[in-house]
C-alpha positions in Angstrom: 124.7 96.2 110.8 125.9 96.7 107.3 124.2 94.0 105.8 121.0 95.3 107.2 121.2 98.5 106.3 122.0 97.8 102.8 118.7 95.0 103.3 117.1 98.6 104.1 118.5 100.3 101.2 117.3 98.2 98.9 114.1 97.5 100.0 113.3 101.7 100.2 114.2 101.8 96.5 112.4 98.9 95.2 109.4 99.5 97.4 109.7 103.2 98.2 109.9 103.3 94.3 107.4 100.9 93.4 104.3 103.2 96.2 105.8 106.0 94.3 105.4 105.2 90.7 101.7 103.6 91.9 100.5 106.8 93.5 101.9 109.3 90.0 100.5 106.3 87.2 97.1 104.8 87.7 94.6 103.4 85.8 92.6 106.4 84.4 89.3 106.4 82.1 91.2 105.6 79.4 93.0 102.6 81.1 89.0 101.8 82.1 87.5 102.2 78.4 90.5 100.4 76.3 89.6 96.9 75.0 91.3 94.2 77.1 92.0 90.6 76.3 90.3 87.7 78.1 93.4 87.4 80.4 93.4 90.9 81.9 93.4 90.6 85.8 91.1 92.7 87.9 92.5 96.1 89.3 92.6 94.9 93.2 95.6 92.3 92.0 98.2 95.0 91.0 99.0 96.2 94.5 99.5 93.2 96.1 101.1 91.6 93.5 103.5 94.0 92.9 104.1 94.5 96.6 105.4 91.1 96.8 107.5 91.3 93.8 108.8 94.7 94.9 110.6 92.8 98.4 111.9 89.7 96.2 113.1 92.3 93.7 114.9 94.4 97.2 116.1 90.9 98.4 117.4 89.6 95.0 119.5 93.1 94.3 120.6 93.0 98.1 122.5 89.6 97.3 123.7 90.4 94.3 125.4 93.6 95.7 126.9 91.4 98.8 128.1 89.3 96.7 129.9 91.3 94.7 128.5 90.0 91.7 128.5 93.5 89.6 127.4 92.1 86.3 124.0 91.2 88.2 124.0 94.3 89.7 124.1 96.3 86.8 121.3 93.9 85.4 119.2 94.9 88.6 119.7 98.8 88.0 118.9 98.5 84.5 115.1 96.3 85.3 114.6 98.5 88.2 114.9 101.7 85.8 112.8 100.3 83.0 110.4 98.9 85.6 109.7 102.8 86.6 109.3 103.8 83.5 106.8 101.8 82.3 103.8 103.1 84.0 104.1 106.4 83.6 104.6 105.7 80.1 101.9 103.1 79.9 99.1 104.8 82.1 100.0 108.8 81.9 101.0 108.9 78.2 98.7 106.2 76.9 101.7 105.1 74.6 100.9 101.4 73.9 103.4 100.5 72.1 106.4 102.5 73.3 105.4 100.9 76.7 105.2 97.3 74.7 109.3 98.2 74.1 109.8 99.3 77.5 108.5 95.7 79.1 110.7 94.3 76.4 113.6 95.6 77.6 112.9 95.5 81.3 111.6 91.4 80.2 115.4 90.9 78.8 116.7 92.9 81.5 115.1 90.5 83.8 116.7 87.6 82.3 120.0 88.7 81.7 119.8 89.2 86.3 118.5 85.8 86.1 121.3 84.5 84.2 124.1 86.5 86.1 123.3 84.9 89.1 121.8 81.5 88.3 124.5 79.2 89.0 125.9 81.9 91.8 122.8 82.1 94.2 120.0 80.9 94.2 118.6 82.7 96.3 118.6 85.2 94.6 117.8 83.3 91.6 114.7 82.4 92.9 113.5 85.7 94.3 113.1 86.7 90.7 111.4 84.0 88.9 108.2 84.8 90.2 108.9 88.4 88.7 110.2 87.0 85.5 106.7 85.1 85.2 104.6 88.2 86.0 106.6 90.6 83.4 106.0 87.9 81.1 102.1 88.1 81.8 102.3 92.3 81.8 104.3 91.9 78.4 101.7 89.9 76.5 99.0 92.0 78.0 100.6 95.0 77.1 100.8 93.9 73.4 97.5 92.6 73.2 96.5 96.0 74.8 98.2 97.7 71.9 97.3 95.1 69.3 93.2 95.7 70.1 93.4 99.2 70.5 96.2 100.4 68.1 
């Protein structure tokens, strides 16, 4: 019952937070009238993208904490943090390249999870990699964003 009711806890934050942070930092005009790369995705993909990556991120943070594994843990918090903050940041300010630091950070933040628990669980492991790709993707979107518009 504990284990499920952490499952719970995790997934309201990462989820719970994710709807949140969607609903207060769309695209906006300016989002609209910016000059994209080649590579920029259409606006339908976000939400279900993100939706996915917002219940590997609750799973992969669930393990870590049942394991015990603090050092991932703390790596989880930190992503999950900058991974707020970057919308807002991004869409509501229309600050390019603070946001380009941001996705930096959360990017290395990302890692440092994945390395904390790469040879401890794999499951966990796993959950991420897919979220490590799209940050990646986000990261060089963001600084071509900033680098065409800047």
């Amino acid at each position: 019952m504990k284990a499920l009711a952490s499952l719970i806890g995790f997934l309201l934050v990462s989820l719970g937070g994710g709807f949140w942070i969607g609903q207060i930092a769309r695209p906006d005009g300016w989002f609209r009238h910016l000059a994209k790369p080649w590579f920029n995705p259409p606006d339908w993909l976000f939400a279900p993208v993100w939706s996915v990556l917002y219940v590997l991120i609750a799973v992969a943070g669930w393990r870590a904490f049942r394991a015990g594994n603090g050092k991932a843990l703390t790596a989880w918090i930190i992503q999950m943090a900058l991974n707020f903050l970057w919308p807002p940041l991004f869409f509501n300010a229309h600050a390019t390249l603070p946001a380009l630091i941001v996705i930096l950070g959360l990017l290395a933040a990302i890692l440092i999870f994945l390395a904390r628990v790469g040879t401890r669980d794999r499951v966990a492991f796993w959950c991420f990699v897919p979220y490590a790709m799209w940050v990646s993707y986000a990261t060089l979107l963001n600084a071509a964003i900033w680098r065409m518009n800047g």
